[in-house]
C-alpha positions in Angstrom: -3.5 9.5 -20.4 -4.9 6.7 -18.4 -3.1 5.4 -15.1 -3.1 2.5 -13.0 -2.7 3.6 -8.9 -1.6 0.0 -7.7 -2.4 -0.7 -4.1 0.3 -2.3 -1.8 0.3 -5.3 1.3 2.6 -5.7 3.9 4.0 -9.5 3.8 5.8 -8.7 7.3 6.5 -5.9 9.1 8.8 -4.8 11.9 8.9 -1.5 13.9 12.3 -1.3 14.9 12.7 1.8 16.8 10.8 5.1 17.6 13.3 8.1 16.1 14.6 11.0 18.1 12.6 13.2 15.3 9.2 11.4 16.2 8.9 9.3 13.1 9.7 5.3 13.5 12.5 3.3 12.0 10.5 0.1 10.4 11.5 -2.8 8.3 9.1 -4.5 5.8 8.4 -6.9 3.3 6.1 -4.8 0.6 4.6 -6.1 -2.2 2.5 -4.9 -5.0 -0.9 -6.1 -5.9 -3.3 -5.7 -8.8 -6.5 -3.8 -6.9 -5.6 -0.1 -8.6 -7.2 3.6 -8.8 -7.8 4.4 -11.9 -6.1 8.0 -13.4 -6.6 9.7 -15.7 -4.6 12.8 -16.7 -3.9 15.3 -19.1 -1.8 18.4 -19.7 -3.6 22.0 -19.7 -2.9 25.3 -19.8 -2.2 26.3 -16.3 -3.7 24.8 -13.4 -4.6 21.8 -11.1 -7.6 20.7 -11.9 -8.8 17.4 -9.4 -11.9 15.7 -9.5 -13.1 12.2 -8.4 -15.7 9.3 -8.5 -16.3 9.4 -4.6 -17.0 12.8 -2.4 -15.0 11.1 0.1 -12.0 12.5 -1.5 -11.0 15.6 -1.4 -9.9 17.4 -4.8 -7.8 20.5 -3.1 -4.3 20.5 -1.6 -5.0 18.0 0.8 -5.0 15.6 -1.8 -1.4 13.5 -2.4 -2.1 13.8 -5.6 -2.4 17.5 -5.8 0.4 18.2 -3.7 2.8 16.2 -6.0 1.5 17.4 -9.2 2.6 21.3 -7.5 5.5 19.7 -6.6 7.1 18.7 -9.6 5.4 21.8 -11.5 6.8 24.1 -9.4 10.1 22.3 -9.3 10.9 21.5 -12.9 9.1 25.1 -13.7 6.6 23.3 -15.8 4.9 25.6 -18.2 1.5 24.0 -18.0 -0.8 22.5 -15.6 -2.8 19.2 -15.2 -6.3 17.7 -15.0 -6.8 14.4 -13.1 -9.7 12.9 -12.6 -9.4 9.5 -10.2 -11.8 6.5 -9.9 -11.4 5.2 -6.5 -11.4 1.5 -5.9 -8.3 1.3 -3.1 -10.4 2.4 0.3 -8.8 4.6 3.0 -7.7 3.6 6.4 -6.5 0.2 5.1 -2.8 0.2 5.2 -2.9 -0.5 1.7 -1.2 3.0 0.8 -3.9 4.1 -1.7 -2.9 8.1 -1.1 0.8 6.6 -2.1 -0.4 4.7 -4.9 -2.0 7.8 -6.4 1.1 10.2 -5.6 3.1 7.8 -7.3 1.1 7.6 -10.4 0.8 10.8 -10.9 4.2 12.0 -11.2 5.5 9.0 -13.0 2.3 10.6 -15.4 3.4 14.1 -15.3 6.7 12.9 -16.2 5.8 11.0 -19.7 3.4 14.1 -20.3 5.7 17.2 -19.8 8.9 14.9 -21.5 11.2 15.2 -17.9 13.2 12.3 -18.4 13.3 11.4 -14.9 14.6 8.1 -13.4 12.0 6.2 -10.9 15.2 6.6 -8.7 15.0 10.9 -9.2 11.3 10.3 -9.3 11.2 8.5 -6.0 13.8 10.8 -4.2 11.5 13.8 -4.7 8.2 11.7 -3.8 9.6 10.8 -0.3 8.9 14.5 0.2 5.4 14.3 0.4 4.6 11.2 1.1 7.1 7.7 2.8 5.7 5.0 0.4 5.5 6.8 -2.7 8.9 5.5 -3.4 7.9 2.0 -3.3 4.5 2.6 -5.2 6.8 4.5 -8.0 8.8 1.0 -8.8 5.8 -1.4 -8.1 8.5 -4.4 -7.2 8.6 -6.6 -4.3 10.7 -4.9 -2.1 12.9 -5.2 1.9 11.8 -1.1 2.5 14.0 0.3 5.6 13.8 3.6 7.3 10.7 5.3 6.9 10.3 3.7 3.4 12.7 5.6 1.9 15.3 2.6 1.6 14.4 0.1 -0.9 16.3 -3.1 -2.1 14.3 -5.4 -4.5 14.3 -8.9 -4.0 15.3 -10.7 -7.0 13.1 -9.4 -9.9 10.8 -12.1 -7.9 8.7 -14.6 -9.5 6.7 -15.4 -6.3 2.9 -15.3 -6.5 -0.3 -15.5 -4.3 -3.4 -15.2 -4.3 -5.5 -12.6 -1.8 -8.9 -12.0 -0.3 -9.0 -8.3 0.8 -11.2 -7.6 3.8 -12.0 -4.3 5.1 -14.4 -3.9 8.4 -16.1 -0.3 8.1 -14.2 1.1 10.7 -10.5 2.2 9.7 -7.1 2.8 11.3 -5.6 6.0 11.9 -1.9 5.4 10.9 -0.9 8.5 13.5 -3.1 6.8 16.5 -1.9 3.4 15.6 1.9 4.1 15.9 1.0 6.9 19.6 -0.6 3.6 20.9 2.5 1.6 19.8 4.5 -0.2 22.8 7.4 -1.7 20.7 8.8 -3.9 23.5 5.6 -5.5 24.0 4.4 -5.8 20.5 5.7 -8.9 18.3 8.4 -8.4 16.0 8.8 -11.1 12.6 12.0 -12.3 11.2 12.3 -10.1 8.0 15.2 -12.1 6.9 13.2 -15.3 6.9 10.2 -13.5 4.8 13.1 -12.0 2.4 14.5 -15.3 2.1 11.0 -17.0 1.7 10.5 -14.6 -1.5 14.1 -15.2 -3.1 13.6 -19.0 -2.7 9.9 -18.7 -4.3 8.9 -21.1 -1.0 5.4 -20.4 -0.5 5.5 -22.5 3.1 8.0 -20.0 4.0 6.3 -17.1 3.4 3.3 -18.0 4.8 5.2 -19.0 8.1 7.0 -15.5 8.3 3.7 -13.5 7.7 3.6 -10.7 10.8 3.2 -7.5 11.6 3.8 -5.3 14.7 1.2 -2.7 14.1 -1.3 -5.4 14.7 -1.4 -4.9 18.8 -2.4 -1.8 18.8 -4.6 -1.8 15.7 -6.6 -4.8 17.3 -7.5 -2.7 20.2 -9.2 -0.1 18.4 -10.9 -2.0 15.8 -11.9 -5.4 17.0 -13.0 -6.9 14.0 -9.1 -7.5 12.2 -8.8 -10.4 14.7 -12.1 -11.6 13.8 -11.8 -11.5 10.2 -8.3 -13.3 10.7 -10.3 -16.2 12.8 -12.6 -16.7 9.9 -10.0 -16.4 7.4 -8.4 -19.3 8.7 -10.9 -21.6 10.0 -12.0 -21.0 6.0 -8.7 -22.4 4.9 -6.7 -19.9 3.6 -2.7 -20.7 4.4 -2.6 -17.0 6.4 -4.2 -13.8 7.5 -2.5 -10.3 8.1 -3.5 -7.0 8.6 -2.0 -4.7 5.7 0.2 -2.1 7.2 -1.5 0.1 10.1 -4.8 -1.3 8.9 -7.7 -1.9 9.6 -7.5 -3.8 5.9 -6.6 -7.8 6.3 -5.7 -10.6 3.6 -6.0 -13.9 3.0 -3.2 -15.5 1.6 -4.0 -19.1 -1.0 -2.8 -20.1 -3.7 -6.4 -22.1 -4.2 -8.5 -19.6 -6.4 -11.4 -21.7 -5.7 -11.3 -21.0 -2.3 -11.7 -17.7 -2.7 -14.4 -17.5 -4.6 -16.2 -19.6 -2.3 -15.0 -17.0 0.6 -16.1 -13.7 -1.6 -20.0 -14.3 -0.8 -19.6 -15.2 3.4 -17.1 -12.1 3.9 -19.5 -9.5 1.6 -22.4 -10.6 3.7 -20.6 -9.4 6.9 -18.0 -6.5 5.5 -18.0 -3.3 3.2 -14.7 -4.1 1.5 -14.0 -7.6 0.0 -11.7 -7.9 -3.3 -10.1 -10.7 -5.0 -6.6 -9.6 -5.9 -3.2 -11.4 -6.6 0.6 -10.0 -6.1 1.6 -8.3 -9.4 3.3 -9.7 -11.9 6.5 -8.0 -13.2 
């Protein structure tokens, strides 16, 4: 069975408070986009069996992909096991929840292939155990994500759409550094409500105008180049640039195609990661 991991961009996003149990209450605007790992996966006799285009990613129990497939194995007491091989195309250290993405596909995977019958809802419930956005990646829908991304309302069965340049500098963000270095009073905080609103209307001009993200303070400091490629993403022409969750992944937001392809060849002269991608269609 073939897979599609899709990857994920933060339209806004607001760190609320920091929790008496460490984590951080946050409220976002996540969407879907097309740039996806590849899976595929199929049922053996017994066994995890993980292997992958890149060495950069591990294939043991560190993997999210791993650890969910044991999860709902040892859960549902599935007599069986899996093989999964994954072609990596979302890059780590972006804030584009590739690990997530992957998670996600997998169980919803394991649950065609082994004939569960479980609900994204019961599907996303037991993925918040391992891993706080593999409840969004499970539904793939625009989505006002609360908590530590285990609250979800969708906005609309949206029709809004964009088009996105994806630009990764080689150094990436450590989500655990970025949120110690986090001063919350200090950092800027976007209106959610206006970016929600901006999606339920379909008004471009208002999405565009309620792009933000707090992480961006303390991400900036550590990897320098973010603010840059925002700079040149704008003096290009593109409507907005924002880094993607804690980073170190910005987009550029358009809805000129052309104007992307004209960007594509300056930004993979200067950067590892570039991709042409679009918010996903439901």
């Amino acid at each position: 069975m073939k897979v599609r991991a899709y990857a994920k961009v933060n339209l806004a996003l607001d760190v609320v408070r920091k929790r008496e149990d460490g984590y951080h209450d946050l409220e976002m605007i996540m969407a879907p986009i097309a740039l996806h790992d590849l899976i595929i996966i199929d049922r053996i006799e017994s066994g995890i069996e993980l292997t992958a285009n890149t060495y950069r990613v591990p294939t043991d129990e560190r993997n999210i992909m791993y650890k969910v497939a044991k999860l709902m194995i040892d859960k549902y007491h599935i007599d069986g096991g899996v093989r999964m091989h994954v072609y990596k195309h979302i890059p780590s250290q972006a804030g584009l929840a590739g690990g997530s993405a992957d998670g996600a596909a997998v169980m919803r995977a394991i649950n065609k292939l082994y004939k569960l019958h479980l609900s994204n809802e019961e599907l996303a419930a037991l993925g918040k155990e391992v891993g706080a956005d593999i409840p969004f990646c499970i539904h793939n829908k625009i989505a006002l994500v609360k908590g530590i991304g285990e609250d979800l309302t969708f906005i609309n069965d949206n029709h809004f759409q964009a088009h996105l340049l994806l630009v990764k500098p080689k150094k990436g963000v450590s989500t655990k550094r970025c949120f110690e270095s986090l001063n919350i009073p200090e950092s800027s905080h976007p209106d959610i409500d206006k970016m929600k609103q901006g999606i339920q209307e379909n008004d471009y001009e208002k999405v565009v105008a309620s792009l933000g993200n707090t992480l961006e303070t303390p991400s900036l400091k550590m990897v320098k180049d973010i603010e840059k490629i925002k700079d040149e993403m704008r003096s290009m022409g593109f409507d907005g640039a924002l880094m993607s969750g804690s980073g170190s992944c910005v987009f550029g937001i358009t809805q000129d195609e052309e104007l992307i392809e004209r960007a594509i060849p300056f930004f993979r002269a200067r950067y590892p990661f570039v991709r042409k991608t679009k918010i996903l269609e439901r």
